[in-house]
C-alpha positions as CSV (number, residue, x, y, z in Angstrom):
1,X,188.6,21.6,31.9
2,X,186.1,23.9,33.7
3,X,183.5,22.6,32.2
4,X,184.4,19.2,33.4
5,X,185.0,20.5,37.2
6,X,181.4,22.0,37.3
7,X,179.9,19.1,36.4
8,X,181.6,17.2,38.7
9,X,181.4,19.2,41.3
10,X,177.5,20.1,40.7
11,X,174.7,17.2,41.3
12,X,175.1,15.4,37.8
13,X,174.0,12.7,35.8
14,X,173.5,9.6,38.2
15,X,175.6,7.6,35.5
16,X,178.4,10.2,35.7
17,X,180.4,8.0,38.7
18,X,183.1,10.8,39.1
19,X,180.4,13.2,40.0
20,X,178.2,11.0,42.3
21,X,181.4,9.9,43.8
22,X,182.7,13.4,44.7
23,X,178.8,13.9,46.0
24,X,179.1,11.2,48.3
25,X,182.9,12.0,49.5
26,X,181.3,16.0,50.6
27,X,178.5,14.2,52.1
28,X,180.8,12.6,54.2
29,X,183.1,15.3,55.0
30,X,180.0,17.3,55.9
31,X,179.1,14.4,59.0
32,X,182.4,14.0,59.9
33,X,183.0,18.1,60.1
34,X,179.3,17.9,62.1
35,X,180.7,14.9,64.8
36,X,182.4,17.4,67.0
37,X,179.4,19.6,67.5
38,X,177.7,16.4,69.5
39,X,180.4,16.8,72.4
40,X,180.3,19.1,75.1
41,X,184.4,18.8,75.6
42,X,185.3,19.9,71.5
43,X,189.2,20.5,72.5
44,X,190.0,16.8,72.0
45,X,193.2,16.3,69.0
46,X,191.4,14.1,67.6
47,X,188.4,16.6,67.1
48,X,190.6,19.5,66.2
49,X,192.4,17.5,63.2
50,X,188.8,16.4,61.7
51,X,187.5,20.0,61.8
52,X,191.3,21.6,60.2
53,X,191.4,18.6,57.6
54,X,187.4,19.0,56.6
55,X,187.5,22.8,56.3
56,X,190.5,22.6,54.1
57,X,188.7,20.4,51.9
58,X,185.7,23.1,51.9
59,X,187.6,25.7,51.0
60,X,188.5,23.3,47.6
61,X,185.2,23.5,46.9
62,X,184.5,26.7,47.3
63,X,187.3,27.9,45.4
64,X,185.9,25.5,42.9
65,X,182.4,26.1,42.9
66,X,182.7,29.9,42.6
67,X,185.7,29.6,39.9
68,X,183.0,27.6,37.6
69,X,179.4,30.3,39.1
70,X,179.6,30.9,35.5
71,X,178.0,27.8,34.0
72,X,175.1,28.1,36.7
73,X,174.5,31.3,37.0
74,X,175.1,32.2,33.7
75,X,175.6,36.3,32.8
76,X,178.6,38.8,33.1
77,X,178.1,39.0,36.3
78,X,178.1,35.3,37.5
79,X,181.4,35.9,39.9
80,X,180.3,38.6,41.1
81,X,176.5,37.5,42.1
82,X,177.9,33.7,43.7
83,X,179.1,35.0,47.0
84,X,175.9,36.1,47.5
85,X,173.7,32.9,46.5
86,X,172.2,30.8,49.4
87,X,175.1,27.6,49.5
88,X,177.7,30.1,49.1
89,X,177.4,32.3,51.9
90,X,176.3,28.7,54.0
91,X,179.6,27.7,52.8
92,X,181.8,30.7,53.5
93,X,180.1,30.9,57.3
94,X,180.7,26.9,57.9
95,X,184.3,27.7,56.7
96,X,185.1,30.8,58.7
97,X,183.5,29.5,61.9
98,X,186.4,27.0,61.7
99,X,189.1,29.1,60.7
100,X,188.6,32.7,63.3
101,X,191.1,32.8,65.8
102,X,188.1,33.3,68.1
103,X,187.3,29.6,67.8
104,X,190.7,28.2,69.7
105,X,190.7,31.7,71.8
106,X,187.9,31.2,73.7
107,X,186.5,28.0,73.5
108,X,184.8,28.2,77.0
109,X,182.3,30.3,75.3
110,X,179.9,27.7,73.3
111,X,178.0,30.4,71.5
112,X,181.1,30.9,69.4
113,X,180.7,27.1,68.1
114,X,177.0,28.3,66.9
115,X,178.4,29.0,63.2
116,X,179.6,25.7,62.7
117,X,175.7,24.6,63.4
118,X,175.3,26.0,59.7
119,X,177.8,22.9,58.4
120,X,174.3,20.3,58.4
121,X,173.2,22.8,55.9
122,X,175.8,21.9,53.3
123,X,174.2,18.5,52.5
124,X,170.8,19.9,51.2
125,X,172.7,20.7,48.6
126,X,173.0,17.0,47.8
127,X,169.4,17.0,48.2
128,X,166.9,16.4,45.5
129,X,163.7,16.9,47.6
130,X,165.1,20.1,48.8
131,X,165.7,21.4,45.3
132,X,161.7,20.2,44.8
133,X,160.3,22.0,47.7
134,X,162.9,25.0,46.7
135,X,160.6,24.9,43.6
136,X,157.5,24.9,45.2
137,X,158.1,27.6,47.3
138,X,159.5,29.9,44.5
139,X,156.2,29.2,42.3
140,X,154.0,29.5,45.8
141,X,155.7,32.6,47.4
142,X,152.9,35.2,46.6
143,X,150.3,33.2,48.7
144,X,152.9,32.0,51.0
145,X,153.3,35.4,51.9
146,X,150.2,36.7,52.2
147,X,149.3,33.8,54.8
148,X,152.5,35.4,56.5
149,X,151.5,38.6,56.7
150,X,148.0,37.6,57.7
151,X,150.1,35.3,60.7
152,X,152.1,38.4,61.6
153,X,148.6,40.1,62.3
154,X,147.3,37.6,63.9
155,X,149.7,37.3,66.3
156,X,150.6,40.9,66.9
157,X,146.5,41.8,67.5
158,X,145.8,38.3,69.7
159,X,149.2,39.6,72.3
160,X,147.9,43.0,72.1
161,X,144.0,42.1,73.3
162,X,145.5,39.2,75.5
163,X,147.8,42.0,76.9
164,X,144.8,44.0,78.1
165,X,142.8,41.5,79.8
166,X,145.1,39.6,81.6
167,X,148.0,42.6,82.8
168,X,148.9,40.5,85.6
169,X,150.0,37.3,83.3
170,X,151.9,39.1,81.0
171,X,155.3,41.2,82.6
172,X,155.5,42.7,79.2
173,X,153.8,42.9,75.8
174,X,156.8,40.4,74.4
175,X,155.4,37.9,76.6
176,X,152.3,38.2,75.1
177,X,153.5,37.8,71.9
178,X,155.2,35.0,72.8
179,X,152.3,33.4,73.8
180,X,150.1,34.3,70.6
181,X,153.2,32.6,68.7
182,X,152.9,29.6,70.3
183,X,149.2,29.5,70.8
184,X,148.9,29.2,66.8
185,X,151.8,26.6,66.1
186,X,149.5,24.7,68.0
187,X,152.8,24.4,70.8
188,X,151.5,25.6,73.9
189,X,154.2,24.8,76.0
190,X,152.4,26.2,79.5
191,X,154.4,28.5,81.1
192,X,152.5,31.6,80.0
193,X,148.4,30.7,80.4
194,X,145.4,33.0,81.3
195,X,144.0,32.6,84.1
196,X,140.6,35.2,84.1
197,X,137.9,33.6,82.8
198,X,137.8,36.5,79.8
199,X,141.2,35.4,79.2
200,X,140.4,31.9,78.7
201,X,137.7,32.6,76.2
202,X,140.0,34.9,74.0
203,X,142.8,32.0,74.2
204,X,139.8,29.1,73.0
205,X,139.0,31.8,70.3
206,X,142.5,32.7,69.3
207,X,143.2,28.8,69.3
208,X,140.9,28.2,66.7
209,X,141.7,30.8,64.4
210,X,145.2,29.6,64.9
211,X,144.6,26.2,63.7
212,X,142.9,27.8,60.5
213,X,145.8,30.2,59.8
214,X,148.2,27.1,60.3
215,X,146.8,25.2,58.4
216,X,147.0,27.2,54.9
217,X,150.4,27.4,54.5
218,X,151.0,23.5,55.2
219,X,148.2,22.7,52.6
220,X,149.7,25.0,49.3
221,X,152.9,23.7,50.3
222,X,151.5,19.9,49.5
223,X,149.3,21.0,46.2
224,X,152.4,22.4,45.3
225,X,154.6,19.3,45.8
226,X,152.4,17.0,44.7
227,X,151.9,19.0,41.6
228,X,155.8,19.3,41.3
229,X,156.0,15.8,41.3
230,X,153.1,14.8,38.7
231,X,155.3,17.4,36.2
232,X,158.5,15.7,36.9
233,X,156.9,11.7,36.2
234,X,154.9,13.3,33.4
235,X,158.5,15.0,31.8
């Protein structure tokens, strides 16, 4: 009977109907648990009885999914470890952002509402390109981080010489962090710029190394995919 319930409730077989069925009912229970989060004015009945009747149906699953953690996770320790897995604690946060008292207490203050931004997360589960690019990262993560390491750097020594010749731009040194970040996503919103003309020429050279440090990361992530997908068409 477990057995059944996990692979029901996990992304099966596309010729297994009850589990692509139950898939596509959390799928929607996921956007209708998300509609709320659109309006400004969240206190309407109508609102309030899609978020009670969704998270109720969450906490099935969750009961569910960590009642059957041992055909995933495999071990003695499967129930134990589940809690702490990515989808579980997304699932435990979208749940309790709708059921603390908090919540219906204040509901002037919006930043309360912020953990039930986590719901959207729910459906990557349901995703099979995540699950790929979960893969890629996994098998990439040594170089990955070492091109974030090298980013850190970057960004921490371009804010501190940035801070030194242009004091007067910069109110503090997190402003000139901010402004390195920017700078090398390429942003560059405009509300922080140098304005010496030494500044200028260490924001043109800090722009191109930006580009280059960018640009690593975005280019193992594709050899990755692509190689991801070859393997699976090849399997």
């Amino acid at each position: 009977m477990r057995r059944r319930i996990y692979e029901m409730i996990e992304k099966g077989e596309p010729d297994d109907r009850l589990s692509v069925n139950y898939d596509r009912f959390m799928i929607f229970c996921i956007l209708v648990s998300i509609f709320p989060l659109c309006f400004k004015d969240a206190s309407r009945p109508s609102f309030f009885w899609m978020d009670k009747i969704t998270v109720v149906i969450f906490i099935v699953d969750y009961i569910l999914r960590w009642s059957t953690a041992d055909f995933k996770l495999k071990g003695k320790n499967a129930f134990l470890e589940y809690p702490f897995t990515f989808f579980a604690i997304v699932d435990l946060v979208a749940i309790l952002s709708s059921l603390t008292p908090l919540n219906s207490t204040f509901k002037a203050v919006r930043i309360l509402r912020l953990p039930k931004c986590m719901k959207p997360l729910k459906i990557l589960r349901y995703s099979k390109g995540f699950h790929l690019m979960t893969r890629v990262l996994q098998k990439e993560k040594d170089n990955l981080l070492t091109i974030c390491y090298l980013a850190v750097g970057y960004i921490f020594l371009s804010a501190l010489v940035m801070f030194q010749v242009e004091p007067d731009t910069f109110q503090n040194f997190l402003d000139a962090v901010y402004w390195s970040a920017i700078t090398l996503m390429t942003v560059g919103y405009g509300d922080i710029h140098p304005v010496t003309e030494i500044g200028k020429i260490v924001a043109i050279l800090s722009s191109f190394l930006g580009i280059a440090v960018f640009a690593l990361p975005t280019g193992i992530i594709t050899a990755g995919y692509l190689d991801e997908i070859s393997r699976k068409r090849n399997k």
